[in-house]
N, C-alpha and C positions, 0 to 999 in steps of 0.2 A: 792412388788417383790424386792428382793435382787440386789445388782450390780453385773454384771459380773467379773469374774477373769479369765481372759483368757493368756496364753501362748502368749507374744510378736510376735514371731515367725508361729506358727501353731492355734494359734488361738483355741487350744483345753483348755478345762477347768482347772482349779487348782485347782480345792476347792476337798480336801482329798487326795491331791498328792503334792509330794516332787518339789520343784521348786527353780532354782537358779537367783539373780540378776542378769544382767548384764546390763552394762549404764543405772542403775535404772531402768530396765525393768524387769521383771517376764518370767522365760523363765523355759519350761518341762525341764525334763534331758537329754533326747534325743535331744532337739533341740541345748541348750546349749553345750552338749559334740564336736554335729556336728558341729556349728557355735564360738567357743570360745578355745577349747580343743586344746593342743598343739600336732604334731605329735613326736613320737618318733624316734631319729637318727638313734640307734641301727635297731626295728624290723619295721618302718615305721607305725607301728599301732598309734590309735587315744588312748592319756592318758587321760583317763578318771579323772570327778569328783572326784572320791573316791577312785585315784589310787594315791600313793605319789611317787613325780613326782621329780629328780634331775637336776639343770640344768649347765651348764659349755660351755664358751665361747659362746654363742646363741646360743648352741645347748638343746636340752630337751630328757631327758629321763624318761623311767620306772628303778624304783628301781631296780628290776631285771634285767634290760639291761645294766647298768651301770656296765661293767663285764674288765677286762682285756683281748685284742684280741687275749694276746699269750696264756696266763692258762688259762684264763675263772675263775677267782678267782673274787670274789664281789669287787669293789674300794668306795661303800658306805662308810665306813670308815675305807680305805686305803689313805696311799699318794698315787698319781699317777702322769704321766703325760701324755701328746699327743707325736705320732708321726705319719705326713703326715693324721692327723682328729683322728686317732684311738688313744685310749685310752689303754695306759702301764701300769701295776704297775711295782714301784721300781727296784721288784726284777728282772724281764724281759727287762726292760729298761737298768737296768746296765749290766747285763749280754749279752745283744744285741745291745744297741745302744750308752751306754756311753763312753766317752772319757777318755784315760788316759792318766795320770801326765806323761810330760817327765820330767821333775825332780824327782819325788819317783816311777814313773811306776805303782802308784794306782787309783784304778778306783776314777773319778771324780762324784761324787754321784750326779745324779736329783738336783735340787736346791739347791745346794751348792754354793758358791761364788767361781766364776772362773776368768779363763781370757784365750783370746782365740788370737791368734797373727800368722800371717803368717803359717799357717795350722797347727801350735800345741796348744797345752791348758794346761795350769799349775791350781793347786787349787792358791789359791790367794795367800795363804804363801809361796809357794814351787815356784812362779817369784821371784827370789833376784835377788840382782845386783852381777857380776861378780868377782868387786873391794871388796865393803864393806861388802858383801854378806848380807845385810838388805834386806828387801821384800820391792819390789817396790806399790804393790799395786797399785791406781789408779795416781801413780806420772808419770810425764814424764820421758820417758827412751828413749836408744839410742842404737838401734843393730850397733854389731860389728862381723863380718862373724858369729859365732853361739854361740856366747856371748852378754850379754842385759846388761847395765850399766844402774846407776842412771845418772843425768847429774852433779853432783859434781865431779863425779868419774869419768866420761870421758872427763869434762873439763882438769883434770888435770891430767890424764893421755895422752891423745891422741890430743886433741882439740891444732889447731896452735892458736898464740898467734898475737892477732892485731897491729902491728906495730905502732899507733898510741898512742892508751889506756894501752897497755899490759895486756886486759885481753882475756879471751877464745874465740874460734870465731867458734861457732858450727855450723852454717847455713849462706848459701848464703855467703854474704863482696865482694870482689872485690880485684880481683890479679895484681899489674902494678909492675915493673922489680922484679919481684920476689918474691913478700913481701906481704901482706896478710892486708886486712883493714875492718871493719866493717862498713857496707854503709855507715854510718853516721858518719865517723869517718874519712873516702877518702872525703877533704877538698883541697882545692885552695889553695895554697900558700899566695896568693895577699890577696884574700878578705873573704876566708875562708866559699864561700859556696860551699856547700857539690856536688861533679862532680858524683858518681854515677849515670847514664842515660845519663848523658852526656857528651859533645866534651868536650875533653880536650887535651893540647901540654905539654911540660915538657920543664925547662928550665933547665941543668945542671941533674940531680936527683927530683928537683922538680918541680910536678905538679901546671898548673897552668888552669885557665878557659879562655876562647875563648877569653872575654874582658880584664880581665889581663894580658893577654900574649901579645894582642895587644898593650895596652897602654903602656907596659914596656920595650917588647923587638923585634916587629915585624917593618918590612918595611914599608916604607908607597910607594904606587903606584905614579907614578908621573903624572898618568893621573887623578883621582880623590880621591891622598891625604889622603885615608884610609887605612887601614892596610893590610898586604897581609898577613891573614893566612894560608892558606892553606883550611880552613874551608868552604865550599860552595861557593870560588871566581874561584874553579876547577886550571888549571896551571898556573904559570905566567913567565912573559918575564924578565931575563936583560940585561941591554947593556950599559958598561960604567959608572959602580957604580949607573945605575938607576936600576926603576922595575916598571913594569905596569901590572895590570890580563889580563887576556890575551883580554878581551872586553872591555878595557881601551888602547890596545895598537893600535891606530888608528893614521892618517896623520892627521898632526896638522893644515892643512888647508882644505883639502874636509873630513876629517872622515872615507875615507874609512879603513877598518880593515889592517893591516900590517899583521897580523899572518901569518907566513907561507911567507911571502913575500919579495921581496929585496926594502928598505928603503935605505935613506941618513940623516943623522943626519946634523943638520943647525942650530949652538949654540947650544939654549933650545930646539929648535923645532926636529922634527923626520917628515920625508918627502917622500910620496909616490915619484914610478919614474917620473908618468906624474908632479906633485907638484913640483919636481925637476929641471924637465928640462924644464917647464915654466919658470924657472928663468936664 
């Protein structure tokens, strides 16, 4: 007796009936169209074995489903494209949904090379630059109210110049009495690291940094002999060509704070009342 050939699935016979593989298994046609068989987008039906079958972005279709949703025209072999799933041809698409050039005001065609920029669209050649009128293409450019420059052309037309380097200074720098600097270009006077983000005093016109300015041209406190910048030591006190911060201006015998209060001066010393008038 023969071996059996039986149907993966249904387990019905095969011998003198058509049968298709699947994961190496033997399967009828009915079992395989139900278990295997892709559905169609378009009519939802099951595509069958023997039907030729299109497919586009994971979707599956019947030959004949594959149609344009405005005309109903075949896109078998049409260009086409999608809009919101549904499938356009060309001429429905341009007619309904494509964008036009504001530079030549012609329709911007289905896959074409564009470019698309605060709610208008140019074909690629029709963005130039305003200056040199060359197409900017995928280069960096620079709106100007309703004009698009390359950046050669707006450095030197528009772009302030860095008081430092004297060259363009198109983004961001750093403004002090007037004058215009490129981060890295606003430098310390004294020691030449670059102040951007940070504290900085001026002596005359020139900038300088917190530590420079101390060591060059600030006070020094006469209660702990460091500098008085102004920088995180909050106010300070003088009195008689001295200066103290203000939590440095204390009675030189009990400590208590003077701020705000009435002292006597004793030579070097500085003297609360009661310090005082124990003497």
């Amino acid at each position: 007796m023969s071996d059996r050939f039986d149907c993966k699935n249904c387990n019905e016979s095969l011998y003198g009936r058509k049968y298709i593989l699947a994961e190496d298994n033997p399967h009828c046609i009915p079992c395989y169209d139900r278990l295997y068989a892709n559905t169609c987008q378009e009519c939802k039906e099951i595509i069958g074995h023997n039907a030729k079958e299109l497919f586009y972005e994971n979707r599956h279709y019947h030959e004949h489903c594959f149609r344009c949703f405005r005309c109903d025209r075949s896109l078998a072999d049409e260009p086409f494209t999608s809009q919101d799933d549904a499938l356009v041809c060309s001429d429905c698409y341009r007619n309904e949904f494509s964008s036009k050039c504001v530079a030549c005001d012609k329709t911007v065609m289905p896959g074409s090379r564009m470019l698309e920029y605060d709610g208008s669209t140019w074909h690629e050649d029709c963005f130039a630059c305003h200056g040199c009128e060359k197409p900017i293409g995928t280069e960096a450019f620079i709106p100007d109210k309703n004009n698009y420059y390359c950046v050669p052309c707006y450095e030197g037309r528009f772009a302030p110049q860095c008081s430092h380097c004297k060259k363009a200074l198109t983004k961001g720098g750093v403004t002090y009495k007037d004058e215009v600097w490129h981060k890295e270009c606003f430098l310390c006077t004294g020691c030449k690291t670059p102040l951007a983000g940070q504290p900085f005093t001026s002596q005359g016109e020139s900038p300088y940094c917190v530590k420079c300015f101390s060591n060059l041209y600030a006070k020094k406190c006469a209660g702990c002999n460091t500098a008085i910048t102004g920088f995180g030591d909050g106010k300070y006190v003088s009195f008689q060509e001295r200066q103290w911060h203000q939590p440095c201006f204390k009675c030189s015998r009990c400590s208590v704070s003077l701020v705000g209060s009435g002292f006597f001066p004793d030579r070097d010393l500085i003297l609360c009342t009661d310090c005082n008038n124990e003497d």
